[in-house]
N, C-alpha and C positions, 0 to 999 in steps of 0.2 A: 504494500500500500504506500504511496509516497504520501509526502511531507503534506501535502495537501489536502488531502482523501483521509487523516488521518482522524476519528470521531471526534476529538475536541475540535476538530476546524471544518467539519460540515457546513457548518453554516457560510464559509468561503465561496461556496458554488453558487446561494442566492444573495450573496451580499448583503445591505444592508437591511431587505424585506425578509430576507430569511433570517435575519437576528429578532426584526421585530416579532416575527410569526414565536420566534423560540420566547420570549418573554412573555407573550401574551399567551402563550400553551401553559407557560409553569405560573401565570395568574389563573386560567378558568380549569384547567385539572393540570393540577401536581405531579409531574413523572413525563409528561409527554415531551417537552425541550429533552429531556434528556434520550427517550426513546427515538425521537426525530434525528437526535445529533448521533445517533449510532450507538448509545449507553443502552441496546434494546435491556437487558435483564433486568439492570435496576427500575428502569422507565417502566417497564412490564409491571414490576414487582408494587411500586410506588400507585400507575394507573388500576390496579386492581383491586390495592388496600383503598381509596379512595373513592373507587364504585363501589365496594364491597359496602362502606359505611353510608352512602348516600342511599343506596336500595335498602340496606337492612332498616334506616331510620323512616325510609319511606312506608314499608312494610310496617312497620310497628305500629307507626302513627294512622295507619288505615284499618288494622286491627284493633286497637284499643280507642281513635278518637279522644285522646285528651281533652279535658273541657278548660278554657281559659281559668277558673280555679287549680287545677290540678298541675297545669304550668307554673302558673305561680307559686305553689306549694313547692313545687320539683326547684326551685330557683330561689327559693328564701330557707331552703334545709339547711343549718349547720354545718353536718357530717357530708351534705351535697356539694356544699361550697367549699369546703376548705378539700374536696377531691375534685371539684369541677377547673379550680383557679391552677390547681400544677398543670393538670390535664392540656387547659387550654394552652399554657406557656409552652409545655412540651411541642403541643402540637405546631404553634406559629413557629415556636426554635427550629423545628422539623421543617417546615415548609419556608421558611427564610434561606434555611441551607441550601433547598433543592432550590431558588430562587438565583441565590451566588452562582450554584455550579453553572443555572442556564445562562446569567448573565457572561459568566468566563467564557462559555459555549460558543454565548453569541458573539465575544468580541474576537477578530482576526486579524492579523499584521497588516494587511493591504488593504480593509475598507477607508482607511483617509482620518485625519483626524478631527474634522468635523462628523462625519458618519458616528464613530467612536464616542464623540464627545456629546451626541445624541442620544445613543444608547445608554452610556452610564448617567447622563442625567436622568434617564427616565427611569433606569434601575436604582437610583440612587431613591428616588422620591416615592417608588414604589417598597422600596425598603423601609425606609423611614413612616410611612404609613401604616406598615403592618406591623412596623415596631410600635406604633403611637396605639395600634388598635390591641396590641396584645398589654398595652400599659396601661390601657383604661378595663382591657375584663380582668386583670392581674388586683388593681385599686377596687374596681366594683365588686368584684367577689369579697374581697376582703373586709370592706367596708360591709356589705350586706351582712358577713358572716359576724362580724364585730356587734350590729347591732342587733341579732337577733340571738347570740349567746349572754347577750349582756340584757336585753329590755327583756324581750320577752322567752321569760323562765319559768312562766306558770304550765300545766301542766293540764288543769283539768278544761274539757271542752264543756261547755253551756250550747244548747239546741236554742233557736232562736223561739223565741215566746208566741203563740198565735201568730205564728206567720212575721215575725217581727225581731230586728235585733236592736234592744236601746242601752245604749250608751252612755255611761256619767264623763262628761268631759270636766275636769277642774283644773283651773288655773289655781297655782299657788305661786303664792307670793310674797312667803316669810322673810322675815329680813329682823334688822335692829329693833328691840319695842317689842317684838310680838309675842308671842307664845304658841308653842304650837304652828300649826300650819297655817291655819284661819284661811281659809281660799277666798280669793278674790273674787271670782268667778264660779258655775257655773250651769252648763249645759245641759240636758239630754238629747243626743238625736237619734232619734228612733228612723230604723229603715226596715223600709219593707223586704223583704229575703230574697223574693223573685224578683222584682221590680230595680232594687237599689233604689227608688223613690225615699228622699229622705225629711225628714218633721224636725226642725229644732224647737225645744223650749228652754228658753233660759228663766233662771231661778234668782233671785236676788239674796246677795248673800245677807240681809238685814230682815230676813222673812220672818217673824216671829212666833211662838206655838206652833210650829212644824208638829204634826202624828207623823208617830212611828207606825210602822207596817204591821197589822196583826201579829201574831209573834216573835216581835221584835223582842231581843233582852233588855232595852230601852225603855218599849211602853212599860215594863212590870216597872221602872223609875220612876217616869212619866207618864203616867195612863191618860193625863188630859192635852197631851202633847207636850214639847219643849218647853213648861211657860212658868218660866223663873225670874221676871223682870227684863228690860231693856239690854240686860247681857247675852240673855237666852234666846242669841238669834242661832240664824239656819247654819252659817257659817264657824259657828262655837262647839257645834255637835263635835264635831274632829278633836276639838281639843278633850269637851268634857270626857269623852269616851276614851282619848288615847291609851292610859294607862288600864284599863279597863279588861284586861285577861279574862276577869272571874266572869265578866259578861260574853265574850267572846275568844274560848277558848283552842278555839283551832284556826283564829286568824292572825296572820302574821302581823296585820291593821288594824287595831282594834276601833280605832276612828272613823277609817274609813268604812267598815264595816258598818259601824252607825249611824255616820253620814247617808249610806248607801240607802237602810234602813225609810230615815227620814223622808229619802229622794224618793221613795218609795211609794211612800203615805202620803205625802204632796201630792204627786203627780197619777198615782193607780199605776201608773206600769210598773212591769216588776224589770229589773236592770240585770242582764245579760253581764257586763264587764262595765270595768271602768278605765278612764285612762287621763293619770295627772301630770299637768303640762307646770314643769317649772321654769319661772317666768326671764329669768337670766339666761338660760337655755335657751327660751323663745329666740332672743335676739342672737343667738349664735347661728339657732337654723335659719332666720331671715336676711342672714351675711351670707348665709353659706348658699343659700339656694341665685343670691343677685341680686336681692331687694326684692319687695313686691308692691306694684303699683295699685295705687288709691286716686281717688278722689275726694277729696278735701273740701266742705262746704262752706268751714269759718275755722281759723287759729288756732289749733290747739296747743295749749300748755306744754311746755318740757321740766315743769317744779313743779311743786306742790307747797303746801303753806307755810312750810320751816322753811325753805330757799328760796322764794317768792322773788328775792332779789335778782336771780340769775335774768328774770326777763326773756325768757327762751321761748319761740315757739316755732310751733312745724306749722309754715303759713298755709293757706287755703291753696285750692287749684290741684288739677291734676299733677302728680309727681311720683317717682318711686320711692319710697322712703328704704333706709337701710334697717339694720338692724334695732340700733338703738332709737330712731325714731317709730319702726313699729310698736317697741315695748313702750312709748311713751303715749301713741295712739291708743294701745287698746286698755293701756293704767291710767290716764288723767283723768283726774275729778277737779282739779282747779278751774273755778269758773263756768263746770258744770254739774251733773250728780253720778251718782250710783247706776241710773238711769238710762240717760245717755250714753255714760262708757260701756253696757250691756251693749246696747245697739251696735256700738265701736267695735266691742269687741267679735260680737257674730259678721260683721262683713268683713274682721278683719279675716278671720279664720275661713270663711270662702274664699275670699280672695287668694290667700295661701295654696288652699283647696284645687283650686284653678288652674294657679299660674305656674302650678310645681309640675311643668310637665314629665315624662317620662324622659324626652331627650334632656331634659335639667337634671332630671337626678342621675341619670345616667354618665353624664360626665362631670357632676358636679360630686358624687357617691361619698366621697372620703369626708368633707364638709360634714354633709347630711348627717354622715353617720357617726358622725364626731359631736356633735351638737346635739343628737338626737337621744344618744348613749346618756348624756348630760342631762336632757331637759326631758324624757318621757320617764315614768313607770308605769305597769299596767297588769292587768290578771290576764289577758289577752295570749292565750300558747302560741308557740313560732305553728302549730298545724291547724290555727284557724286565719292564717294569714293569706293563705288563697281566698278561701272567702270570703274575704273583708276586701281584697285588694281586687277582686272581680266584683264587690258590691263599689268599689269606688270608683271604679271605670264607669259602673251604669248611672250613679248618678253626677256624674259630673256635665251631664246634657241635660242633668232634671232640675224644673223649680225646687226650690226648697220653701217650704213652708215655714214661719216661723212665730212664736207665740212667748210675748212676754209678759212674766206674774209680777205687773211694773201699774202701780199709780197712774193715773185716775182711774182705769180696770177692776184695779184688783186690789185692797190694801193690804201695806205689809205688815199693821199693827193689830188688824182683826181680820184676818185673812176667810174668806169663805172660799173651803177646801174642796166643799161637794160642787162648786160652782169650778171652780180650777180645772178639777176632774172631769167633769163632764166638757168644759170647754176643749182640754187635751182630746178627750176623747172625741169628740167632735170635728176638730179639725183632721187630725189620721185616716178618721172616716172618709172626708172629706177629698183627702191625699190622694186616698187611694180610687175614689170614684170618678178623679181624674187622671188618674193615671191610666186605669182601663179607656175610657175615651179617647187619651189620648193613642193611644197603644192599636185601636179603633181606626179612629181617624189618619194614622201611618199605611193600613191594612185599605183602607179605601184610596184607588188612586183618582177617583174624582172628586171627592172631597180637598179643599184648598187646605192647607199648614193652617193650624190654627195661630193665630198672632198670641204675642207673649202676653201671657193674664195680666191683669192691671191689679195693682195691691185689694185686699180684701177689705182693709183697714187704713182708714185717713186720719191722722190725729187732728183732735181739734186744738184751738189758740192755747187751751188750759193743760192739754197735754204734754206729755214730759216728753222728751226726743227719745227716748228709749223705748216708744212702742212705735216708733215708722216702721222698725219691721216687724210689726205683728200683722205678718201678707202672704200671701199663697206664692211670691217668688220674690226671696230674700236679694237675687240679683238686682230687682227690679227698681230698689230702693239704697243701693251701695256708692 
C-alpha cells in the first residue's frame, strides 16, 4: 500500500469534502470516520455498540411507554444520579476520542493550509461543545443528586386526598427578636391530581382562635381553639407546640405538626405534605435562577421601622429584581400591612413558578441547588417527585385561583370558620368545573379559545390590597 492509500490518509483521495464527510460521520454515529478511513474493525465495532443502544432504548421505551412522571422519577433518583453523571462523562470521554482520531483522519499533508485551518476550527468548536455539554450533565446531575439526598429524606408516601394534593407552603422568617420560627407567611395550594389545576389560599399569620382538627393533640389543650389573648395567633402555634414530644411523639416537628393541625381546622382540607421556604435562602434561589421579573404598581420599602432611615426603595415599573430585592418585595410591611405583602407574596411565588424555566434550571442547576439545599425543608420523598414535577408542568398553563382569609372578608379577631370552609370549599368546586370546560372546549375545534377569565373578585375603596387576588386567575392581577 503506498504512503498515500495508507488508512490514516484516506481521506487524501477526497480532499477537503472527504475530511468534512469524516467529521460529520463521527458527529451523527460514532465509529463510521473511522470505518470510512479504512479502521473497518474498530469502526464496525464502535457503529454496532451505538445501534445496539439506540434500538434497545427504542425497544424498551415502546414496550413499557414511560409516563412523563416516571421520567422524572428515573432522573431525580439519588443512587440514579450519582450512576447516571460517571456514565455520561465516560461516554462523551469515549466519543471525544473517536472524534480526535477522525479529526487526525481527516487532516493530510497536501490539502493546503487554509483547507486545514478549516477543518481544525471546526473540530476544535465541535470539541469544545461536547466538552461544554458533558460539563453541564456532569454539574446537573450533581446538583440534582445534592438536592434530593439532602431536602428530600422523608420516606413515607401520602395518596392524594379526594382526588387532591394540598400543600402547606410557609415562609419563615426567624431572625434577631424572635423565638421560635413564627412564619411569616402562609399558603395552601391545593391541586387537582389529574388536572395539575391548582387553588391557592393564603392564611394570615395574625389569624386568631385557629381549631385544631378533630383529633388533634392540640384540641385536648385547646378544645375552643387557639384563644389565649392577642398572642395566640395562627403563626404562634409552631412555637407553642415546638417542644411538645409528649403531644406528638413520633414527629420529628413537633410545631409543625400542630401548625399543620391548625391549617387543618381552618381551612377543612386535610394537608398531604408541607414544605418550608426559609427566607434568606429565598434570595439565594432568586440570584441563582437570574432574577425574576415583576411588575411594580407603587414603591416598595427596602426597611422597616428600626432603619427607616436607610430610605430605600424598589421603585415602581416593570423591572427584574435580584435576589435581595425579591426578599424585600415579598417581606415589606412599611407603609403597608400584613395584607398587602400576602398579595406580594402569592405573585411573587408564581412569578418564580413561571419564569424558572427548564432551560434555567438546567444550566443554571449548581445555583439552584445550592440555594435550594439552604432554603427548603419538606416531608415530601425524592419518589413523589415525579408526580409533583408532572403536576407542575400541567399547571403552569392553568389559572390559578386564589382566596384570601384577609379583612374586610373575613376577620382575623372573630374569624367565622364555617364560612372560610365552605368559601374554600366553594371555590375548588369551582376550579375544577372549569377546568373540565375548559378541557371541553380544547376537545371542540369549532368552539373559539376561550379568552383569559376576568378576576372573580374586585376590591372595593375600603379594601385592603391583599384580596386583589382573591380571582379565578392569580396571573390576571400580578
Amino acid at each position: 500500500m503506498s504512503r498515500t492509500t495508507r488508512p490514516s490518509r484516506v481521506a487524501a483521495r477526497g480532499g477537503f469534502r472527504r475530511a468534512l464527510a469524516l467529521l460529520v460521520g463521527a458527529i451523527v454515529w460514532p465509529g463510521s470516520a473511522q470505518f470510512i478511513a479504512g479502521r473497518r474493525v474498530l469502526g464496525a465495532i464502535v457503529m454496532t455498540l451505538v445501534a445496539g443502544f439506540g434500538i434497545t432504548c427504542a425497544v424498551l421505551w415502546f414496550m413499557y411507554q414511560p409516563s412523563r412522571s416516571d421520567l422524572i422519577n428515573a432522573v431525580t433518583s439519588g443512587p440514579a444520579l450519582g450512576i447516571a453523571r460517571w456514565a455520561f462523562v465516560g461516554v462523551v470521554a469515549a466519543w471525544l476520542l473517536l472524534f480526535i482520531d477522525a479529526w487526525r483522519l481527516a487532516t493530510i499533508p497536501n490539502m493546503g493550509i487554509m483547507r486545514k485551518l478549516g477543518v481544525s476550527l471546526l473540530s476544535v468548536v465541535v470539541i469544545a461543545g461536547a466538552s461544554g455539554v458533558g460539563f453541564v450533565g456532569w454539574t446537573t446531575a450533581s446538583a440534582s443528586k445534592k438536592v434530593v439526598e439532602s431536602v428530600f429524606t422523608a420516606t413515607v408516601e401520602k395518596p392524594p386526598l379526594e382526588g387532591r394534593y394540598n400543600i402547606l407552603l410557609v415562609g419563615a422568617d426567624s431572625g434577631k427578636g424572635r423565638t421560635g420560627m413564627r412564619p411569616d407567611s402562609m399558603n395552601v395550594v391545593s391541586i387537582d391530581a389529574a388536572t395539575g389545576v391548582p387553588v391557592m389560599i393564603s392564611l394570615p399569620r395574625n389569624l386568631q382562635k385557629v381549631p385544631f382538627v378533630d383529633g388533634s393533640p392540640m384540641q385536648q389543650i385547646y378544645p375552643y381553639g387557639y384563644n389565649c389573648g392577642t398572642e395566640c395567633l395562627l403563626n404562634a402555634v409552631h412555637t407553642a407546640a415546638s417542644n411538645r414530644a409528649d403531644l406528638y411523639p413520633d414527629s420529628v416537628d413537633p410545631g409543625m405538626s400542630a401548625t399543620i393541625d391548625a391549617v387543618e381546622g381552618v381551612t377543612g382540607l386535610s394537608i398531604n405534605y408541607h414544605i418550608v421556604v426559609n427566607m434568606k435562602g429565598f434570595s439565594k434561589l432568586v440570584d441563582a435562577i437570574g432574577g425574576v421579573e415583576m411588575d411594580i404598581d407603587k414603591p416598595i420599602a427596602m426597611f422597616g421601622k428600626e432603619d427607616s432611615w436607610k430610605n430605600e426603595y424598589i421603585p415602581a415599573g416593570k423591572q427584574r429584581l435580584d435576589g435581595r430585592q425579591a426578599l424585600w418585595y415579598g417581606r415589606s410591611r412599611y407603609g403597608a400591612d400584613d395584607y398587602s405583602r400576602m398579595g406580594r407574596q402569592k405573585c411573587l411565588l408564581r412569578a418564580i413558578a413561571n419564569q424558572a424555566t427548564p432551560q434555567t434550571v438546567l444550566l443554571k442547576a449548581s445555583g439552584i441547588a445550592e440555594s435550594s439545599a439552604d432554603m427548603l425543608s419538606t416531608d415530601i420523598p425524592a419518589t413523589e417527585l415525579g408526580a409533583f414535577g408532572d403536576l407542575a408542568l400541567k399547571s403552569r398553563n392553568q389559572p390559578m385561583a386564589t382566596l384570601s382569609i384577609v379583612p374586610p372578608l373575613y376577620s382575623t379577631v372573630n374569624p367565622n370558620f364555617e364560612q372560610i370552609r365552605s368559601d374554600i370549599a366553594d371555590l375548588i368546586a369551582k376550579s375544577e368545573r372549569e377546568a373540565v370546560l375548559r378541557e371541553q372546549a380544547k376537545r371542540t375545534t369549532a368552539t373559539p379559545k376561550p379568552s383569559k377569565p376576568a378576576p372573580s373578585a374586585t376590591p372595593s375603596p375600603s379594601e385592603s390590597s391583599g384580596t386583589t387576588n382573591n380571582t379565578d386567575d392569580l396571573d390576571s392581577l400580578c
